[in-house]
N, C-alpha and C positions, 0 to 999 in steps of 0.2 A: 224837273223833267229833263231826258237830255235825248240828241238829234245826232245819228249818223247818218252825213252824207259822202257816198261814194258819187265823181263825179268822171266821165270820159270828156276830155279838151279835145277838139282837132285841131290838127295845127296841118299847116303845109308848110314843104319845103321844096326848093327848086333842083331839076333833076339837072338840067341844061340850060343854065343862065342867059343863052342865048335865045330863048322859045320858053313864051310864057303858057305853052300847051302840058311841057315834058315838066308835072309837080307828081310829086308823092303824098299820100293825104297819109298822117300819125296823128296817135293819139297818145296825149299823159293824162295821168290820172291819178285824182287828189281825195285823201281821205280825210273827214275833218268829223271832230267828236265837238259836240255843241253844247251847251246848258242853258236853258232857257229856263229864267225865273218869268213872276210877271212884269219886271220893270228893263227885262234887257236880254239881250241874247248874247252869249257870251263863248268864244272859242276856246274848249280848254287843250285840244290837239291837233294838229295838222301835219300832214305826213302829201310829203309834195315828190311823186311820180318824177315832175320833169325833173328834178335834181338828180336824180342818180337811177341809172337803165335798171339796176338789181331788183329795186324799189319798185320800180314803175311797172316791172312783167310782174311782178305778186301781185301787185293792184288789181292791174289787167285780171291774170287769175282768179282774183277776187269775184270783180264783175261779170267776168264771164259765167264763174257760177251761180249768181245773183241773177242773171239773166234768163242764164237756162230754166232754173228752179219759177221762176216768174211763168215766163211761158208754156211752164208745162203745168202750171196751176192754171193757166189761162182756158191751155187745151182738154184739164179735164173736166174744167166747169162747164165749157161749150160742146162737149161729149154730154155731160147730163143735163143740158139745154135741151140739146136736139133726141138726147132717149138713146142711145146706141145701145146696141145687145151683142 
């Protein structure tokens, strides 16, 4: 059996070193291909966002479409919960 997880990290960084109000909140993001026997779980890829910005907006990309596709399965089961016409 094997496991894709896409994962969003936040991370903060300081706008104005002087005021710990003025932070910018980012996000990197790690994609790892897994295989799971029954005796181990075992990493066979990982592709790490914070290494390199190019990398890290695909990801993003990634998830964001992952997310929308999510939510919109969300919205149309809760559509045929409530019965809409």
């Amino acid at each position: 059996m094997a496991r894709l997880n896409l994962q969003r990290i936040p991370t903060t960084s300081s706008i104005d070193p002087t005021s710990p109000f003025k932070i910018r909140k980012n996000y990197f993001f790690i994609l790892q291909a897994l295989e799971i026997t029954d005796s181990k779980v075992a990493e066979k890829l990982k592709i790490d966002g914070e290494i390199d910005e190019a990398v890290n907006d695909r990801l993003e990309g990634l998830f964001d479409l992952i997310q929308t596709g999510i939510t919109e399965k969300g919205l149309d089961f809760l559509a045929q919960v409530i019965g809409t016409d």
